[in-house]
C-alpha positions in Angstrom: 0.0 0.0 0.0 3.2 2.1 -0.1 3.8 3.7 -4.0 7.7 3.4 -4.5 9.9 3.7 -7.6 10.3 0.8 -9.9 13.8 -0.8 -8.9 15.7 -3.9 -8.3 19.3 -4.9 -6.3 22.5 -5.8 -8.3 25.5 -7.5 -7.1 27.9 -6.9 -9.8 28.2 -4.5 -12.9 26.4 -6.5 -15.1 23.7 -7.2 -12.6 23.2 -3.4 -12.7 23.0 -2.9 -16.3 20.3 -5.6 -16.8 18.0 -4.5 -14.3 18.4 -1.4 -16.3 17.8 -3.3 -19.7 14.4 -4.4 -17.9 13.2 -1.1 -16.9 13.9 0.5 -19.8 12.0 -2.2 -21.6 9.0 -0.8 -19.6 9.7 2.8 -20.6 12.0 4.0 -17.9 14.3 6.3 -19.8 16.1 7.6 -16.4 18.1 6.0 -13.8 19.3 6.3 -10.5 22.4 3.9 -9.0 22.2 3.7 -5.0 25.2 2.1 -2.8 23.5 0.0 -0.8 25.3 1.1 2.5 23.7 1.5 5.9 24.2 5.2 6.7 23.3 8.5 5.6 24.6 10.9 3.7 25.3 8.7 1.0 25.0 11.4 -1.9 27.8 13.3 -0.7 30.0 10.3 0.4 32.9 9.5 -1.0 34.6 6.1 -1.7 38.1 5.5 -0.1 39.0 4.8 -3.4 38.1 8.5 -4.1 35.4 7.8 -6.0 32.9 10.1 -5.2 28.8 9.7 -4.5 27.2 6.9 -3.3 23.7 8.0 -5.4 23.8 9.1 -9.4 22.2 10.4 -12.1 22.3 8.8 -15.4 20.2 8.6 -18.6 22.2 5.5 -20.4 22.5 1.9 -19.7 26.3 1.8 -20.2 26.5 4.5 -17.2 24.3 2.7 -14.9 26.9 -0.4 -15.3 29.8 2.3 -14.9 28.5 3.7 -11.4 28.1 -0.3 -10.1 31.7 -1.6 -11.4 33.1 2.0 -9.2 30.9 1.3 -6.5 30.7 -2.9 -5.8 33.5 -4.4 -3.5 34.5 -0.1 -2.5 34.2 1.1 1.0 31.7 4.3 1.1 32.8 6.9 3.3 29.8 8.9 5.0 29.5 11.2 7.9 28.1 8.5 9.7 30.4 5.6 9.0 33.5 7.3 9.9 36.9 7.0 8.5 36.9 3.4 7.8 33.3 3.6 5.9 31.7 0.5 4.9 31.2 -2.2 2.1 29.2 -1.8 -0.6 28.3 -4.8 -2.0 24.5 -3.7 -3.6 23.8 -0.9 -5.5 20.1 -0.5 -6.3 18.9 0.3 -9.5 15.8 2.2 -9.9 13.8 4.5 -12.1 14.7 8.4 -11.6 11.3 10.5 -11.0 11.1 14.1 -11.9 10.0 15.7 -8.8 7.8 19.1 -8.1 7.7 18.6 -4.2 9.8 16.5 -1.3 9.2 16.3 1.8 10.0 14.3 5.6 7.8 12.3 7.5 8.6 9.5 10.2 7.2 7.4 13.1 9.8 7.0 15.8 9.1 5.9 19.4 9.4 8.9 21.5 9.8 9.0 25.4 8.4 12.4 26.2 4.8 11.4 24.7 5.5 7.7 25.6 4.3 6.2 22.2 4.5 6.9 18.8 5.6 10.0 17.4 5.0 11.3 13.9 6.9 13.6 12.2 6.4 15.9 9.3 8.4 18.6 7.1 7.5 20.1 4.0 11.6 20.4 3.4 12.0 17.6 2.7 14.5 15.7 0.5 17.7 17.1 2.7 19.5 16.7 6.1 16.6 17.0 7.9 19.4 17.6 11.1 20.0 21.2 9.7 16.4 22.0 8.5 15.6 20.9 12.7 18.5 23.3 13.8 17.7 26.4 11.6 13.6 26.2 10.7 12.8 24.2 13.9 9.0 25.7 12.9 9.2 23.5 9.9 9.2 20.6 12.0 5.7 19.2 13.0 5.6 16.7 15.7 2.0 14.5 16.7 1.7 12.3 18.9 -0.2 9.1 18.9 -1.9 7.0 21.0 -0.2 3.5 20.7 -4.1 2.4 21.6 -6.0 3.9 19.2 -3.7 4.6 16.4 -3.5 7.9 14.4 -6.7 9.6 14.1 -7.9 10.9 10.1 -7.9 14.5 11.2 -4.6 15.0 12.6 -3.0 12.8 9.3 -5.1 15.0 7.1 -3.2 18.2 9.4 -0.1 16.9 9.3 -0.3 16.2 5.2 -1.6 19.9 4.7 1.5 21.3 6.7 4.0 19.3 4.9 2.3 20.8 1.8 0.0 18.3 0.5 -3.1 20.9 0.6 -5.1 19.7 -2.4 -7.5 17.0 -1.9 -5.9 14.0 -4.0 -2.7 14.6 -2.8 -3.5 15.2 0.3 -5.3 12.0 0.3 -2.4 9.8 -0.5 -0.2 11.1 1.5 -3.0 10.7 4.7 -3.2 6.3 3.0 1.0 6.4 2.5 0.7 7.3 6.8 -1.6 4.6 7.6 0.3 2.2 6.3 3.0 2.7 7.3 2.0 3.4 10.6 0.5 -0.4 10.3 3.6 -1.6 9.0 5.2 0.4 12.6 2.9 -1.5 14.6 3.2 -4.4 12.9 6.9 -5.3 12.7 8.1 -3.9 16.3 9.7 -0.9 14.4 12.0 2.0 16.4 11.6 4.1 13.0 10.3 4.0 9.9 11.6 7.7 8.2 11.1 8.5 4.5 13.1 10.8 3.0 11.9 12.5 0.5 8.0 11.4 0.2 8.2 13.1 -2.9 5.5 14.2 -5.4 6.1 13.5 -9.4 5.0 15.8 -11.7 2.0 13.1 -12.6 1.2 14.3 -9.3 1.3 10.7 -7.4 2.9 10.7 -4.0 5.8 7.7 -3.5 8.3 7.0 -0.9 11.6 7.0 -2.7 14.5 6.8 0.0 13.7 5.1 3.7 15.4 4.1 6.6 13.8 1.4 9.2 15.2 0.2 12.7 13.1 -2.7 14.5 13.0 -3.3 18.4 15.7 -6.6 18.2 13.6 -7.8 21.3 11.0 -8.6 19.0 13.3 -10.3 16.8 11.8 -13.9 17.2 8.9 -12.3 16.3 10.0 -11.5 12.5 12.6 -14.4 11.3 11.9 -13.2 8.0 13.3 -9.5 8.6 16.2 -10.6 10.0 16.8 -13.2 8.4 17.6 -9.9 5.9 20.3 -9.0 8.2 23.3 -7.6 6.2 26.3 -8.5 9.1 28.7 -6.8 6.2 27.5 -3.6 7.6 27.7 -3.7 10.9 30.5 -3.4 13.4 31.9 -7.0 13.6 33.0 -6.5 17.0 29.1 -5.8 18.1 28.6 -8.9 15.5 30.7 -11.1 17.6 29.9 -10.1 20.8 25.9 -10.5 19.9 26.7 -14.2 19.4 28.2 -14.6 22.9 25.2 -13.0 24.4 27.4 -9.9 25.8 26.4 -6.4 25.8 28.9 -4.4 24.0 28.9 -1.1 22.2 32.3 -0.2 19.8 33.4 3.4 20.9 36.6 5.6 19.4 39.0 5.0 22.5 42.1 3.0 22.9 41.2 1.7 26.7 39.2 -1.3 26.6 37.0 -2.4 29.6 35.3 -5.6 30.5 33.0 -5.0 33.7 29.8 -6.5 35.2 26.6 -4.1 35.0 25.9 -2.1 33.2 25.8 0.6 35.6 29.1 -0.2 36.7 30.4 -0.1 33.0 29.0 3.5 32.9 31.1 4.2 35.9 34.0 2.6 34.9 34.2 4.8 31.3 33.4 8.1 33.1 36.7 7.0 35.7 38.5 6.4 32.8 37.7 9.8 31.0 38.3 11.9 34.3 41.7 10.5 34.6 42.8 11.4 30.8 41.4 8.2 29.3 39.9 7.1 26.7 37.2 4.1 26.0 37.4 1.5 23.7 34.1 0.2 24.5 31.0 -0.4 26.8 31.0 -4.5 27.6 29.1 -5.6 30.4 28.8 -9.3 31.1 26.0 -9.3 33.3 25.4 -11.7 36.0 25.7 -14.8 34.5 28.7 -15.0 32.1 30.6 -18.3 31.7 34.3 -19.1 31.4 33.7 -19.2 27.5 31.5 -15.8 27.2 34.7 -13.7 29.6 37.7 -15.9 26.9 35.2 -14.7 24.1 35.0 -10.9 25.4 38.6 -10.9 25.5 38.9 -12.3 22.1 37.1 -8.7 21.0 38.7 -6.9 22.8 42.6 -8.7 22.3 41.7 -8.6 18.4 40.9 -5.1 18.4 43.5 -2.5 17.2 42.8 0.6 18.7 42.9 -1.3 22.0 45.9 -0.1 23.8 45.7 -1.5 27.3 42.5 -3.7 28.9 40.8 -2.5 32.3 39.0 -5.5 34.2 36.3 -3.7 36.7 34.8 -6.8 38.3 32.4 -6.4 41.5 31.5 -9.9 42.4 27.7 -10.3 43.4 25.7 -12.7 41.0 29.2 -13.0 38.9 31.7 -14.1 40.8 35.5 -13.0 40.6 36.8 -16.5 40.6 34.5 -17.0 37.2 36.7 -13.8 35.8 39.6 -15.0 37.0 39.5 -18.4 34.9 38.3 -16.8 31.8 41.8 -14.5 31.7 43.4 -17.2 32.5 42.0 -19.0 29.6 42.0 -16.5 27.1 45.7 -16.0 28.1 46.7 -19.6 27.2 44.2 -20.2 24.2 44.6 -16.2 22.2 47.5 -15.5 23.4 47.1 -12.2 24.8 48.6 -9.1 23.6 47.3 -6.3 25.5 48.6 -4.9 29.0 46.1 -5.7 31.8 44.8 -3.7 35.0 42.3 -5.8 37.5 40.3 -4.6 39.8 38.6 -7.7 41.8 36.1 -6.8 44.8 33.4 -8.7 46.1 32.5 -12.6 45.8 34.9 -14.6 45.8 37.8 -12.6 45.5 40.3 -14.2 47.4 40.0 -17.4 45.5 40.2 -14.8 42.1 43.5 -13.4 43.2 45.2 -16.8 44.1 44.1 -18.2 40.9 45.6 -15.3 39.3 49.0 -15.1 41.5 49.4 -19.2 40.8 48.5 -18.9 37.0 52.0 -17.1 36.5 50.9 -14.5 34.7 52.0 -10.8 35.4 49.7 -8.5 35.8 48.5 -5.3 37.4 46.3 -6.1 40.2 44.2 -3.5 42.9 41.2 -3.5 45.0 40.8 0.5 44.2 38.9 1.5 40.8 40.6 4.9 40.9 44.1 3.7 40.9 43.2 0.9 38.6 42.1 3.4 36.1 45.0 5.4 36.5 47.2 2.7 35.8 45.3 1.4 32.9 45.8 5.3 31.6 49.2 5.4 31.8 50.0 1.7 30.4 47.5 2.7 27.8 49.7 6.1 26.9 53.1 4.6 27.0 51.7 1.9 24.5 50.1 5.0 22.2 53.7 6.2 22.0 55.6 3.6 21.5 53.4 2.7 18.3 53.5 6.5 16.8 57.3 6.2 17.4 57.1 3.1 15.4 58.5 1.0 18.6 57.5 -2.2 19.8 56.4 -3.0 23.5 55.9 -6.6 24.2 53.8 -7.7 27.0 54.8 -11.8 27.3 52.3 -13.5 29.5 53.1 -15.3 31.1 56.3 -13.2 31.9 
């Protein structure tokens, strides 16, 4: 029930150029060649490569194959992938539509109403960030009640302020709403934004570029989205980590930290920071990690290059310190660990966690006091910064 552009996925050059072939056969005489990446800002991306624009353009079949053989198996640099950008290994292919009107619109879940949240723009189209920041009055916000669903009056409002004031269009814009507020409902989305919901000169109203993120609570609920899961484009650290059942977020530091709560991982990164720190991470085992899940967090973390130096922040309650104990102990022998390690043990079992630790042979620096063990972990993590931009080695053996 959603009008889109005619359009199809390609893996390769060729793929490209006959989905082309096909829509040109049903009279599509413009194209447009998407990367397929996860982030936005794709238009003014560039390729590290140097190639630049993940989105073009073109009129002829031989370009459409041109743009896919510069963009498959390339890494598209956005302003939300940083530096390293990610993999494009799609583009789509799809009919180009001659637009007299683009506009926003978006369902997000929204804590201040405590339900839905539509949104509306008639600027539309564009980094809807900036039209927020400088025409905040461009920016309609209404609010829905998660039991009764959007109400025809205040879709028919919203349509008129994004600009859709004539009765047809205003119309389809109110039954492109609807629906997607069903498909919201329906699929356990976060977001469902559309960007533009533009208008062709034939005057029908499609969604041409849209972004959806789905509650991955729900995810036994919907095998068949995920099962459209693109792991290529995700960070593989948060990949592997997912598998182990560990909660861990990728951040831009060179400190990484394994701790137990989330609360006390919070805690931990804002220790870190205050002594000159930075963090690698946020990993929190929870209560009830195994042997394997603690070898398997150090596995990220050991394989990890911006790691400089680890900080274990342990408070034994439901997980106990002997459990954390073993897994370093095992991920020492079995990956061979690279990185400098600061402990802080407390709570359950932490005697037995310390002599396991002291008999194991291995060398490392141990405390009872979170702020000297994230001053320690700072300075281990500096000397190791400057070794590597003086292009020096420092080996830390363990055992030693």
């Amino acid at each position: 029930g959603v009008p889109v552009a005619k359009g199809a996925p390609a893996t390769s050059a060729e793929d490209a150029a006959d989905v082309a072939k096909k829509l040109k056969s049903e009279g599509v005489n413009d194209f447009v060649v998407k990367a397929q990446v996860l982030a936005g800002g794709r238009g003014k991306g560039t390729f590290l490569d140097g190639f630049k624009g993940g989105v073009h353009l073109v009129s002829e079949i031989d370009e459409v194959r041109n743009m896919a053989s510069n963009m498959l198996g390339q890494r598209l640099v956005t302003k939300q992938t940083g530096p390293e950008g990610k993999p494009c290994n799609k583009v789509f292919v799809t009919e180009r539509l001659f637009l007299r009107k683009e506009t926003y619109f978006a369902i997000l879940m929204d804590r201040g109403s405590g339900g839905p949240m539509l949104v509306g723009s008639s600027e539309g189209g564009m980094d809807i960030e900036a039209v927020a920041a400088q025409t905040p009055e461009l920016i309609h916000n209404v609010a829905i009640d998660i039991t009764k669903g959007p109400e025809d009056d205040k879709l028919k409002d919203l349509a008129t302020k994004m600009g859709f004031t004539h009765d047809d269009e205003n119309a389809q814009a109110v039954e492109i709403m609807k629906n997607l507020y069903n498909l919201f409902d329906a699929t356990d989305a976060t977001l469902i934004e559309v960007n533009p919901l533009g208008q062709s000169h034939e005057g029908t109203v499609y969604c041409l570029d849209a972004k959806l993120n789905f509650d991955d609570n729900a995810a036994y609920r919907h095998e068949e989205i995920y099962a459209l899961r693109d792991e290529s484009q995700e960070d593989p650290r948060e990949v592997a980590a997912e598998k182990q059942n560990l909660n861990y977020i990728g951040l831009d530091g060179n400190i990484g930290c394994l701790v137990n709560g989330a609360g006390l991982a919070m805690a931990t990164m804002d220790v870190i920071t205050l002594n000159g720190g930075s963090p690698a991470n946020f990993l929190d085992l929870g209560g009830g990690a195994s042997v394997d899940q603690v070898t398997a967090a150090f596995k990220i973390l050991n394989d990890d290059s911006n790691v400089m130096a680890i900080l274990v922040n342990i408070f034994g309650g439901i997980m106990r310190c002997d459990i954390i104990a073993l897994g370093i102990i095992k991920a020492a022998s079995e990956l061979g660990l690279q990185k400098p390690i600061v402990i802080r043990l407390a709570g359950t079992q932490v005697e037995e966690a310390v002599k396991l630790i002291d008999e194991s042979g291995l060398r490392m620096l141990t405390t009872d006091d979170l702020q000297e063990a994230a001053q320690r972990v700072v300075r281990v993590a500096e000397i190791q910064k400057l070794a590597k931009e003086a292009h020096l080695s420092v080996k830390f053996d363990l055992p030693i």
